[in-house]
Short mmCIF file of the C-alpha atoms (twelve columns), coordinates in Angstrom:
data_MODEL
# 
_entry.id   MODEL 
# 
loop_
_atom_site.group_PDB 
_atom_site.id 
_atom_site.type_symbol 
_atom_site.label_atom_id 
_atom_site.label_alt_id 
_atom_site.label_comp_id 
_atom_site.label_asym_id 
_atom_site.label_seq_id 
_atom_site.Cartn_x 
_atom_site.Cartn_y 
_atom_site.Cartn_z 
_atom_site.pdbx_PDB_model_num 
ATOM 1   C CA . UNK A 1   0.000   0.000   0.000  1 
ATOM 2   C CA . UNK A 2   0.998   3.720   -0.568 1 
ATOM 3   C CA . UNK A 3   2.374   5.426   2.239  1 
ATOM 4   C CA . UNK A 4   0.418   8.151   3.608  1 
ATOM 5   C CA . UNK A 5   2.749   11.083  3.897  1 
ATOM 6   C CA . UNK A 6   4.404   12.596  1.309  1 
ATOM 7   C CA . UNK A 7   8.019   14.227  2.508  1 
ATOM 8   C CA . UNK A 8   10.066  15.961  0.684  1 
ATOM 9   C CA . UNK A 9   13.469  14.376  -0.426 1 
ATOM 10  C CA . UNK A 10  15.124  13.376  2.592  1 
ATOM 11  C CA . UNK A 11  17.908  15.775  3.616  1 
ATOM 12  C CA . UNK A 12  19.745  17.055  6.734  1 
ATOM 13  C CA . UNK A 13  17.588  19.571  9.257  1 
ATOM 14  C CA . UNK A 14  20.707  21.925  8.494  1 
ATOM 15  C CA . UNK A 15  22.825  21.059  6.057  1 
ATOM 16  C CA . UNK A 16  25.858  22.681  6.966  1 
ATOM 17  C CA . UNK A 17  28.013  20.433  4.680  1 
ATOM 18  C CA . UNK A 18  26.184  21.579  1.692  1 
ATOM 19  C CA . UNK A 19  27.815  25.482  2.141  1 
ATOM 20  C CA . UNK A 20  31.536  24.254  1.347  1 
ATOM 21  C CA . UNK A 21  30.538  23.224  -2.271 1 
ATOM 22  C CA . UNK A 22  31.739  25.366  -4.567 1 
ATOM 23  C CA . UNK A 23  31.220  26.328  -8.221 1 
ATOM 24  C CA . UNK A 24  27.928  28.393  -9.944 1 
ATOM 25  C CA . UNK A 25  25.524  26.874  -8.035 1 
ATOM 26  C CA . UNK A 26  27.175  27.154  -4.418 1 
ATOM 27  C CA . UNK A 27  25.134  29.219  -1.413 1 
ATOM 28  C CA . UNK A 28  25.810  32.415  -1.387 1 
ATOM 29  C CA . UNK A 29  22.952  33.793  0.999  1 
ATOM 30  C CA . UNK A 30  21.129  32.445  3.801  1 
ATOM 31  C CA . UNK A 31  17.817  32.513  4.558  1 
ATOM 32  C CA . UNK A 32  16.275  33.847  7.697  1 
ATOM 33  C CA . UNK A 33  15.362  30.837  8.582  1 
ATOM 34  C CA . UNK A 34  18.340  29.132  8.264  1 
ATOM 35  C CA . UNK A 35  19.851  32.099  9.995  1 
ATOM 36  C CA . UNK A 36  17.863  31.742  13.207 1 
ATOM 37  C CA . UNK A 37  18.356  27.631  13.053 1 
ATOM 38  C CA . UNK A 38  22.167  28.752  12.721 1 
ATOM 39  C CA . UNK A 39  21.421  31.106  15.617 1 
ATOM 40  C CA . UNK A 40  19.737  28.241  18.199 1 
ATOM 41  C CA . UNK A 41  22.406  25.809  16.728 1 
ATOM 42  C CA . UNK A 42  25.558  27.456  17.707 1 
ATOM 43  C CA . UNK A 43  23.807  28.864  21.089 1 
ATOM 44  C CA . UNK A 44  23.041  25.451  22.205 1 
ATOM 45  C CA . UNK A 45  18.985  25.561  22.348 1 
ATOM 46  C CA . UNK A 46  17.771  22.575  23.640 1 
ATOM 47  C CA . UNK A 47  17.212  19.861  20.998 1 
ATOM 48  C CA . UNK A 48  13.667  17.829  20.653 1 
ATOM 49  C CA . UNK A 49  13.994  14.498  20.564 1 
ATOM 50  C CA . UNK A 50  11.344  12.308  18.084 1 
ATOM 51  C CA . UNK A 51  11.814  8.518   19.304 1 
ATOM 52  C CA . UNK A 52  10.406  5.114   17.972 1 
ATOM 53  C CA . UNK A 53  9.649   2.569   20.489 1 
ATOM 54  C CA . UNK A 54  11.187  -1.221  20.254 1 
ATOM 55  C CA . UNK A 55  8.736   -3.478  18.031 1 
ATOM 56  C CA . UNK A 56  6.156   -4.975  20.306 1 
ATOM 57  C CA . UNK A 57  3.618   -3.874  18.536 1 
ATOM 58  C CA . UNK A 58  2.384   -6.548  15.984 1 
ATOM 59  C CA . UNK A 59  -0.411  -8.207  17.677 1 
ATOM 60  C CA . UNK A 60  -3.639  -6.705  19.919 1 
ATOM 61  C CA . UNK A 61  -2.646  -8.262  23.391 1 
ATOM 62  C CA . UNK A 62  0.781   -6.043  23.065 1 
ATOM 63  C CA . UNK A 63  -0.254  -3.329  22.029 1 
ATOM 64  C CA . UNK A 64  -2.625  -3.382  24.543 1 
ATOM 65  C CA . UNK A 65  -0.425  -4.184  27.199 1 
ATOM 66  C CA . UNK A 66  1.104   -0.624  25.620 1 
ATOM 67  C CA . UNK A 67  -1.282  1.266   26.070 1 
ATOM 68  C CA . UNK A 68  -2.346  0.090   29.623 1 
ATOM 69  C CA . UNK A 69  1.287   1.019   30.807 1 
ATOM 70  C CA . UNK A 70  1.379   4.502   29.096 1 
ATOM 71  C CA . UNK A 71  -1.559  5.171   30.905 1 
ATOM 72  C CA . UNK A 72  -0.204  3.701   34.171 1 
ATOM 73  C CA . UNK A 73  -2.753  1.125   34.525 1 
ATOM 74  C CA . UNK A 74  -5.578  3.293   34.386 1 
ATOM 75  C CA . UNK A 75  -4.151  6.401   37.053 1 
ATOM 76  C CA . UNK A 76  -3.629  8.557   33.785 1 
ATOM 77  C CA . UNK A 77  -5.860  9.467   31.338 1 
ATOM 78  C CA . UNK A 78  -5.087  9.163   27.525 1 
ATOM 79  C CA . UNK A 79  -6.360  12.066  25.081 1 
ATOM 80  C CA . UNK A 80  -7.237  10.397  21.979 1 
ATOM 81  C CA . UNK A 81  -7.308  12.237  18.232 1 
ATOM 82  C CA . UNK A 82  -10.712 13.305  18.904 1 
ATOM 83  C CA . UNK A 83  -9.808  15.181  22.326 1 
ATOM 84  C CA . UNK A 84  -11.683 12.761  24.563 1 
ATOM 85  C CA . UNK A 85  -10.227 12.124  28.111 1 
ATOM 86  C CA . UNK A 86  -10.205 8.295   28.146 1 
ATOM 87  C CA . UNK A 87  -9.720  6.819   31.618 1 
ATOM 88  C CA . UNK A 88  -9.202  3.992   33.430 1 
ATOM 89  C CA . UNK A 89  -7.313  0.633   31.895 1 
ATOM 90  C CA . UNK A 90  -9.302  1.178   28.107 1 
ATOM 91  C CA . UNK A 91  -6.128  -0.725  26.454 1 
ATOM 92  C CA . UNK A 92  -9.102  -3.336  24.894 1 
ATOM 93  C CA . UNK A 93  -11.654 -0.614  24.265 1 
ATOM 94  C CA . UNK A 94  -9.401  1.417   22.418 1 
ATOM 95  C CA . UNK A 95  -8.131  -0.910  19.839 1 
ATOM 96  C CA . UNK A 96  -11.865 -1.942  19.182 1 
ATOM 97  C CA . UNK A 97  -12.852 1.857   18.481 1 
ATOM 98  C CA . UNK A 98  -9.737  1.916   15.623 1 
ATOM 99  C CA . UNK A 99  -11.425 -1.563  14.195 1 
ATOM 100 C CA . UNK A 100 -8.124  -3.663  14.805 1 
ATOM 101 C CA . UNK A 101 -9.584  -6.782  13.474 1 
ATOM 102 C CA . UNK A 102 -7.697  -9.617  14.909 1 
ATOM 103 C CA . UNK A 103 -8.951  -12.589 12.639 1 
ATOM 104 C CA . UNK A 104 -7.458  -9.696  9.718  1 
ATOM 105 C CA . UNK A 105 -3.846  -9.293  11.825 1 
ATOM 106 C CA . UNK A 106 -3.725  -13.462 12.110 1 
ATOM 107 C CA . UNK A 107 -4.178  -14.112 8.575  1 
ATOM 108 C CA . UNK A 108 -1.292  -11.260 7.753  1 
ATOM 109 C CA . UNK A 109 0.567   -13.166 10.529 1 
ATOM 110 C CA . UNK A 110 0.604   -16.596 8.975  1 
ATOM 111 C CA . UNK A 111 1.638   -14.791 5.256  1 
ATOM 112 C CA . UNK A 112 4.258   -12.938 6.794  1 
ATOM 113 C CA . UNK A 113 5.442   -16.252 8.539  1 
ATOM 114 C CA . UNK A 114 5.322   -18.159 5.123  1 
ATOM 115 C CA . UNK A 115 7.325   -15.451 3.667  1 
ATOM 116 C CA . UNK A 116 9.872   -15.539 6.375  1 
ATOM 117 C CA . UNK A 117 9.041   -11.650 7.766  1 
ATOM 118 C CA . UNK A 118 7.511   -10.721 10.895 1 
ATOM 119 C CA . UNK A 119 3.854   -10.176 10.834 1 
ATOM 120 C CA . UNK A 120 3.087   -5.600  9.902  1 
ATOM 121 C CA . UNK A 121 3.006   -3.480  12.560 1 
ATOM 122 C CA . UNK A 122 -0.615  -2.238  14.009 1 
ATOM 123 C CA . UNK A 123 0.134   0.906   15.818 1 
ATOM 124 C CA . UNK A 124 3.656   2.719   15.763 1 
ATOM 125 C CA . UNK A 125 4.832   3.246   19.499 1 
ATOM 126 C CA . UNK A 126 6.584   7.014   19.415 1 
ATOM 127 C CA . UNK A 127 7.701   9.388   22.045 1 
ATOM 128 C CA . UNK A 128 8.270   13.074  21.910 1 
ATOM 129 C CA . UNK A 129 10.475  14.555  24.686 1 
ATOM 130 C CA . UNK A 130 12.631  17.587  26.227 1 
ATOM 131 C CA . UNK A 131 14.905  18.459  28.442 1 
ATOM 132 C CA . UNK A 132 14.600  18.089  32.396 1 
ATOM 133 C CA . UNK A 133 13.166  22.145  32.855 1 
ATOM 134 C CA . UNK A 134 10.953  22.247  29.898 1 
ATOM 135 C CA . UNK A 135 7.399   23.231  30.396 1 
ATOM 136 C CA . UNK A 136 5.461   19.655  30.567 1 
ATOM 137 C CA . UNK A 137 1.910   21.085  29.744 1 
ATOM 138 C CA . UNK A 138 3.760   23.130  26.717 1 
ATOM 139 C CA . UNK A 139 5.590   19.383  25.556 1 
ATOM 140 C CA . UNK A 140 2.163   18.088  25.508 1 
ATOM 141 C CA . UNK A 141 0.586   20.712  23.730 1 
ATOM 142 C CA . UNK A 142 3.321   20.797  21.385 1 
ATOM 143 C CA . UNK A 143 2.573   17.027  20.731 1 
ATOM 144 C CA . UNK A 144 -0.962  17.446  20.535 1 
ATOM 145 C CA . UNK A 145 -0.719  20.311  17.675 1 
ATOM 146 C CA . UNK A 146 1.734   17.988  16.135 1 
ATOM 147 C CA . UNK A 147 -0.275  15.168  15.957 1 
ATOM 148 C CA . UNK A 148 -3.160  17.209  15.087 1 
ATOM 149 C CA . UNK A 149 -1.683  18.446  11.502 1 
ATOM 150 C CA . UNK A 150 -0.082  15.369  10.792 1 
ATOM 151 C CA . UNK A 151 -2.507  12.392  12.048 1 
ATOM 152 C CA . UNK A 152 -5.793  14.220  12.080 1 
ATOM 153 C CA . UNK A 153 -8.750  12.254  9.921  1 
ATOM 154 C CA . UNK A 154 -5.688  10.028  8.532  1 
ATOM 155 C CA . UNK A 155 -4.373  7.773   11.432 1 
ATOM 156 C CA . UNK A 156 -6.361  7.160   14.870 1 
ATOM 157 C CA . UNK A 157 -3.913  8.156   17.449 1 
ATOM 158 C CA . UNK A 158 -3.539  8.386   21.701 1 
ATOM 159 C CA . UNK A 159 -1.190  10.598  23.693 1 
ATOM 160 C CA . UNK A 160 -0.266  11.095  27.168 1 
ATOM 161 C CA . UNK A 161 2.171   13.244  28.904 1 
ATOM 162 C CA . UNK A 162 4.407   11.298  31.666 1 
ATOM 163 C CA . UNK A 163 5.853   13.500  34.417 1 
ATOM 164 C CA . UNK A 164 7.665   10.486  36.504 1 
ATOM 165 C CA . UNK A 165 10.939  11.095  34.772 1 
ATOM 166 C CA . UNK A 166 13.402  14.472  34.658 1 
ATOM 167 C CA . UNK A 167 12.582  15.039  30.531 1 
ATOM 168 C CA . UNK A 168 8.932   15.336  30.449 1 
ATOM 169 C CA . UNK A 169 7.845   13.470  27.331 1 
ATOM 170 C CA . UNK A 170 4.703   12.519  25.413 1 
ATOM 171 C CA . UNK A 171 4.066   8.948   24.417 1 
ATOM 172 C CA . UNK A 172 1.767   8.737   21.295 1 
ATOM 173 C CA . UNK A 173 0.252   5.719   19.839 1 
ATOM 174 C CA . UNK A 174 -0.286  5.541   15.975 1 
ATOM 175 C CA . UNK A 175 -2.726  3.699   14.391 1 
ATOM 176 C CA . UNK A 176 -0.118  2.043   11.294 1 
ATOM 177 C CA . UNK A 177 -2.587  2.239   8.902  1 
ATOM 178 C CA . UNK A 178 -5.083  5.045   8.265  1 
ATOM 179 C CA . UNK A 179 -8.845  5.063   7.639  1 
ATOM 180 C CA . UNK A 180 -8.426  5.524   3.911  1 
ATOM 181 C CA . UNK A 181 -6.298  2.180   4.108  1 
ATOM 182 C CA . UNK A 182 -2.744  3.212   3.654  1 
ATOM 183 C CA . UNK A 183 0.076   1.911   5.859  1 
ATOM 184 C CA . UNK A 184 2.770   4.281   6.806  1 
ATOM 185 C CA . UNK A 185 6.406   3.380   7.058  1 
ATOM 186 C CA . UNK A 186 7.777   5.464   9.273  1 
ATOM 187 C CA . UNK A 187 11.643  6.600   7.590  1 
ATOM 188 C CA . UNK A 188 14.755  8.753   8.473  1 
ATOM 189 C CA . UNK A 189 12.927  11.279  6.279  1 
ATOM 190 C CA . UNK A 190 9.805   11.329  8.367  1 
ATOM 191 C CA . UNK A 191 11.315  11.076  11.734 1 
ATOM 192 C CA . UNK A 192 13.432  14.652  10.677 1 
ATOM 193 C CA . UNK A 193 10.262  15.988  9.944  1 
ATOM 194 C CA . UNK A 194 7.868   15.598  12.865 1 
ATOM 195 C CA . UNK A 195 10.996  16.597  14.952 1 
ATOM 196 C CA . UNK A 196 11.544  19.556  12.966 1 
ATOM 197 C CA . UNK A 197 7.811   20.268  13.613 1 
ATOM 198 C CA . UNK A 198 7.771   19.477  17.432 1 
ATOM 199 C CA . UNK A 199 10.745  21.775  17.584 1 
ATOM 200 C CA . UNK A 200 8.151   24.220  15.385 1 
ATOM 201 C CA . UNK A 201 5.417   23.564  17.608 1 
ATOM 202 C CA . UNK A 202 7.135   24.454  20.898 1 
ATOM 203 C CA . UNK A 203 9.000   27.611  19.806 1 
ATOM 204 C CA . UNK A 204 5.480   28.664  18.827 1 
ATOM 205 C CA . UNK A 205 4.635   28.176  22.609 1 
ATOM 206 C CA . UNK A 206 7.412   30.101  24.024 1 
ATOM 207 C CA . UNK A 207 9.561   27.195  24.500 1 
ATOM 208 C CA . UNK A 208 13.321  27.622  22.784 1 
ATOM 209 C CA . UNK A 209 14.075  23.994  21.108 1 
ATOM 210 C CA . UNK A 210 16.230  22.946  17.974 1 
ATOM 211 C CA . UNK A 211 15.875  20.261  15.740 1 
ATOM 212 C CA . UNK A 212 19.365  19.608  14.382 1 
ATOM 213 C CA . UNK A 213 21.557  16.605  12.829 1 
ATOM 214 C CA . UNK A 214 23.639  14.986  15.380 1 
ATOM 215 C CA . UNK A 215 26.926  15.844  13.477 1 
ATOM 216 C CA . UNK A 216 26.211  19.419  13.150 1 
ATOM 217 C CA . UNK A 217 26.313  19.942  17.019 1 
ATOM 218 C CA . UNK A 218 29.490  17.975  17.063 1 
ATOM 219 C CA . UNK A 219 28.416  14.977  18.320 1 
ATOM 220 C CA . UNK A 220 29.201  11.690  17.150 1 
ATOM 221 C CA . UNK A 221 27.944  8.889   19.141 1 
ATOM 222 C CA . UNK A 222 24.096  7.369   17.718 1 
ATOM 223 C CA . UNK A 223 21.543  7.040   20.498 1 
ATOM 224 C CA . UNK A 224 21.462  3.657   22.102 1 
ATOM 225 C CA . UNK A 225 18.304  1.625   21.638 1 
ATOM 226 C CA . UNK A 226 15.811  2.425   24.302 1 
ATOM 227 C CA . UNK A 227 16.213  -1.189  25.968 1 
ATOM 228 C CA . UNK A 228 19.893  -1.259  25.633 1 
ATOM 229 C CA . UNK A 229 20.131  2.457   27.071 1 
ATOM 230 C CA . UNK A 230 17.649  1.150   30.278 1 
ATOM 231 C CA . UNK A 231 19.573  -1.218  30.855 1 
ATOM 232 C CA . UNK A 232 22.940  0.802   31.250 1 
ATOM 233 C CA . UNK A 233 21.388  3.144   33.503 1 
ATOM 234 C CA . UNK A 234 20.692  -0.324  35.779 1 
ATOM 235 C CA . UNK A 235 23.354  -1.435  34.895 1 
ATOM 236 C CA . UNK A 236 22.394  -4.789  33.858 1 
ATOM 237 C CA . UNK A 237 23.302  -4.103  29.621 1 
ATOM 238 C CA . UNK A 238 24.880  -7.580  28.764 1 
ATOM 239 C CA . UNK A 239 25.323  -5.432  25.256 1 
ATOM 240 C CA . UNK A 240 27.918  -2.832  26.697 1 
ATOM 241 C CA . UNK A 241 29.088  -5.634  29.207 1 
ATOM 242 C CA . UNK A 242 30.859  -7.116  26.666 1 
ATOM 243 C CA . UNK A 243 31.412  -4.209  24.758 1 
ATOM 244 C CA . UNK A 244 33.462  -3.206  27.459 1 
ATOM 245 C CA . UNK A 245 35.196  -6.948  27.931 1 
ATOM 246 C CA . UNK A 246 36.464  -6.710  24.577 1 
ATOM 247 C CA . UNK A 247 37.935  -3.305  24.585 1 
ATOM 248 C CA . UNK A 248 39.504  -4.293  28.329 1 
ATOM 249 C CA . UNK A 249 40.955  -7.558  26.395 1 
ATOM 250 C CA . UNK A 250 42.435  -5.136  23.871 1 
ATOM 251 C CA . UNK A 251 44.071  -2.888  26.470 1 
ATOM 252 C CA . UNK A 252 45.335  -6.033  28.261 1 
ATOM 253 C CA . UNK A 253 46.977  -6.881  25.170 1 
ATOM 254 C CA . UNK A 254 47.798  -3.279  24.409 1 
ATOM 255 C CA . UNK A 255 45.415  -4.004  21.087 1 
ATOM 256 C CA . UNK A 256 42.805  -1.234  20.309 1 
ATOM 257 C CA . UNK A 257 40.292  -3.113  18.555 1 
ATOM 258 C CA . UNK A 258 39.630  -1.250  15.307 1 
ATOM 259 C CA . UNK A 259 36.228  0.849   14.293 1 
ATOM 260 C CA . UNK A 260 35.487  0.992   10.571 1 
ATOM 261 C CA . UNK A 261 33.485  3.765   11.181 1 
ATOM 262 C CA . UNK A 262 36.625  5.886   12.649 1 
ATOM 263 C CA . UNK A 263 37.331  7.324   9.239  1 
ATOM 264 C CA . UNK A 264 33.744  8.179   8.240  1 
ATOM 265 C CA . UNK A 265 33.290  9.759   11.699 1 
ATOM 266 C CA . UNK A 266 36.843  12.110  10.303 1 
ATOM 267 C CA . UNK A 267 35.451  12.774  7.040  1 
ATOM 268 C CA . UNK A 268 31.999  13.937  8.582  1 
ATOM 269 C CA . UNK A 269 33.937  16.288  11.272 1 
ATOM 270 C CA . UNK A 270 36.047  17.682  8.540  1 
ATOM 271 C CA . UNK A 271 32.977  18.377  5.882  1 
ATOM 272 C CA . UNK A 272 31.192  20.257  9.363  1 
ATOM 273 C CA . UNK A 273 33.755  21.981  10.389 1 
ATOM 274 C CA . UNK A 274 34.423  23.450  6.779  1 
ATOM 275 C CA . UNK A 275 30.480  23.809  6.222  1 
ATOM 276 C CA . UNK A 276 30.721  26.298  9.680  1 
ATOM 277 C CA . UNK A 277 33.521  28.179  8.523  1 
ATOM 278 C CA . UNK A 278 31.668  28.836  5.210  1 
ATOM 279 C CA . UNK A 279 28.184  29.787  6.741  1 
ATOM 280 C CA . UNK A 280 30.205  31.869  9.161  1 
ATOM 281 C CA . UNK A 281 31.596  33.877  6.011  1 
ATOM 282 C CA . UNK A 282 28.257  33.986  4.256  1 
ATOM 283 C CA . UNK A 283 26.633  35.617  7.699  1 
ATOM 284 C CA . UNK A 284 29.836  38.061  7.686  1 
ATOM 285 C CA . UNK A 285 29.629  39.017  4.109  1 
ATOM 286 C CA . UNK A 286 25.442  39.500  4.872  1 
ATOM 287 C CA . UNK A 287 26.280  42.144  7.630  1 
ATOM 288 C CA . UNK A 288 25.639  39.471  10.860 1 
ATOM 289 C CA . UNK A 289 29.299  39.508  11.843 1 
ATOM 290 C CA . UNK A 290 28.477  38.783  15.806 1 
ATOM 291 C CA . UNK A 291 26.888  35.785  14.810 1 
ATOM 292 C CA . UNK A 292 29.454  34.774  12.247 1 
ATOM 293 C CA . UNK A 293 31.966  35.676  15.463 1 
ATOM 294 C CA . UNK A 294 29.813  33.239  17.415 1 
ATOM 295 C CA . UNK A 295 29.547  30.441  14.400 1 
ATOM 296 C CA . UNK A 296 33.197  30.227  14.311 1 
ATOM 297 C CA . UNK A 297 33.493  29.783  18.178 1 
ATOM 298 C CA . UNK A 298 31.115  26.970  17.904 1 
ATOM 299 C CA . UNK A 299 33.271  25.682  15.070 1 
ATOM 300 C CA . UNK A 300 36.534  25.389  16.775 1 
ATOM 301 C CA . UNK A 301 35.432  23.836  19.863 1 
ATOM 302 C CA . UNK A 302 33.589  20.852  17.750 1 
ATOM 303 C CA . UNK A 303 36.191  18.010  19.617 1 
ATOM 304 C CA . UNK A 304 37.456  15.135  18.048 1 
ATOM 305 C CA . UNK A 305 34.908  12.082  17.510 1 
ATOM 306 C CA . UNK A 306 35.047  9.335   19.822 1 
ATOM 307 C CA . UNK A 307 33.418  6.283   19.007 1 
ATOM 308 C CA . UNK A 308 31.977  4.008   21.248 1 
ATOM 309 C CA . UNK A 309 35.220  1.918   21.799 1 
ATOM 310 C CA . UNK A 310 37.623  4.324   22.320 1 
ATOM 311 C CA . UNK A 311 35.250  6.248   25.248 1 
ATOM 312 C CA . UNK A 312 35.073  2.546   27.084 1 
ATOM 313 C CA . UNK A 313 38.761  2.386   26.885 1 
ATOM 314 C CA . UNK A 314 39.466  5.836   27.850 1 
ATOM 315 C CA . UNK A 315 37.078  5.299   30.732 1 
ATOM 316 C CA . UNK A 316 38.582  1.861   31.523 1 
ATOM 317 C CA . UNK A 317 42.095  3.392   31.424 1 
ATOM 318 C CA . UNK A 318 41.049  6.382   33.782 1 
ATOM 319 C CA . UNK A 319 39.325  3.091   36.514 1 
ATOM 320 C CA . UNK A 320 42.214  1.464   36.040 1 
ATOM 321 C CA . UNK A 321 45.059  3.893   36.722 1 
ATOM 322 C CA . UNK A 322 46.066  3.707   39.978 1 
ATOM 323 C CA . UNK A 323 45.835  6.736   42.464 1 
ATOM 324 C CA . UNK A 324 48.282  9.408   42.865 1 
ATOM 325 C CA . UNK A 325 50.757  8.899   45.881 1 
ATOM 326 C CA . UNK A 326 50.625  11.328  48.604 1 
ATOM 327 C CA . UNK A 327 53.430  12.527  50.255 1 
ATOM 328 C CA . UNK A 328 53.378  12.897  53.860 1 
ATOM 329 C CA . UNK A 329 53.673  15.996  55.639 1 
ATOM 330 C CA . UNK A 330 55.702  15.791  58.541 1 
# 
């Protein structure tokens, strides 16, 4: 089936690499826009954060289960697309409203089975959250503007805003496939543009927030999957346990395991820091020199990427060094 939203070609929020091209057709003027993205970019505005939950959510006892713990067993109420407070444990009453037809998801089942795939998703899982500080009421109006331009009369949707946690965030469940019978495929494409709006959204309210690439802030390191990132904070991630075994084995061996990615994570630092340097002459040459000024700061104190090895071995190294002596005062 045809997918639902129609994005433009997928690019970069800011495209900062795109300014040191050269030749007839290179940028030669900045938008305001892209002046006041530059602007929250370089000054550090809090950054939105657009996130898709693990899977789960292929059959109507999980995706029940979902919703029940969004809405903390029934102690917080849901607002679904038509504004309704729904409260109470209405997991089962929900998916009935959005016609989830379970003899429908078994027979997809047992063709996806046959074809070796696991069986389509029925409701995409999403969260939507800021900073610890953020207005919560303004995150969940943010969302629910959001959701109203993008989902309204297309895809049957729930939201509710948790509080239990520093970041106040917004948990939204998406109906996959809309009432005129298209699924959507959620893509790097779309997931840049509800951020961008959320980040829209919440400026509109007041609230400063930036929606920018990871690499343009200087930052190298991909988010860790929810589950995996839980479980570090618990400590009980047998992923980065034996990430961190085999970089100690390394250092025991006085091996550094190698990253392929090292030299893409080099040629991506080089391209930004060149693509600053150029927008920062563009904004001089357009009259904004205190923001060029302010562009080039940013610039030169973009640090060195890390990957994920090499910060587990410098943190190792730093556990593992032993203590300075102290010399006694007598």
């Amino acid at each position: 089936m045809a997918k639902t939203f129609r994005l433009p070609k997928e690019q970069p929020l800011l495209d900062i690499a795109s300014y040191t091209r050269g030749g007839p057709g290179a940028a030669n003027r900045l938008t305001p826009e892209q002046v006041e993205q530059i602007r929250r970019t370089v000054h550090r505005a809090p950054e939105a954060v657009v996130k898709v939950l693990p899977r789960s959510s292929n059959d109507l006892k999980a995706v029940g289960k979902h919703l029940d713990y969004i809405g903390r067993q029934g102690h917080l109420a849901l607002e679904s697309d038509d504004g309704q407070q729904l409260h109470g444990r209405i997991g089962k009453e929900l998916l009935e409203d959005w016609d989830l037809d379970i003899d429908d998801v078994r027979r997809q089942g047992s063709l996806s089975a046959a074809n070796g795939r696991n069986p389509p998703k029925l409701v995409h899982k999403l969260m939507f959250s800021m900073p610890p500080g953020t207005p919560p009421q303004k995150v969940l109006s943010a969302v629910r503007n959001l959701a109203r331009e993008e989902f309204y009369g297309q895809h049957r949707y729930a939201l509710v805003l948790h509080t239990d946690e520093p970041h106040p965030h917004v948990h939204l469940v998406l109906k996959a496939v809309s009432e005129q019978g298209e699924r959507l495929n959620i893509k790097k494409a779309t997931l840049r543009h509800w951020r961008s709006q959320f980040a829209h959204h919440l400026r509109g309210l007041g609230v400063a927030a930036n929606a920018t690439e990871r690499a343009v802030r200087g930052e190298n390191r991909s988010a860790k999957k929810d589950g995996i990132f839980r479980a570090s904070i618990r400590g009980e991630s047998t992923y980065m346990r034996a990430r961190a075994e085999a970089v100690a084995a390394g250092l025991s061996n006085r091996i550094m395991p190698g990253d392929l990615g090292k030299r893409a994570q080099l040629e991506t630092r080089a391209s930004v820091f060149r693509g600053w340097h150029a927008a920062a002459d563009i904004l001089s040459a357009q009259g904004d020199k205190r923001l060029a000024a302010d562009v080039v700061r940013f610039a030169d104190s973009l640090v060195r990427p890390l990957t994920d090895r090499e910060l587990l071995a410098r943190n190792l190294r730093a556990v593992s060094r032993p203590p300075p002596r102290q010399t006694k005062v007598i």
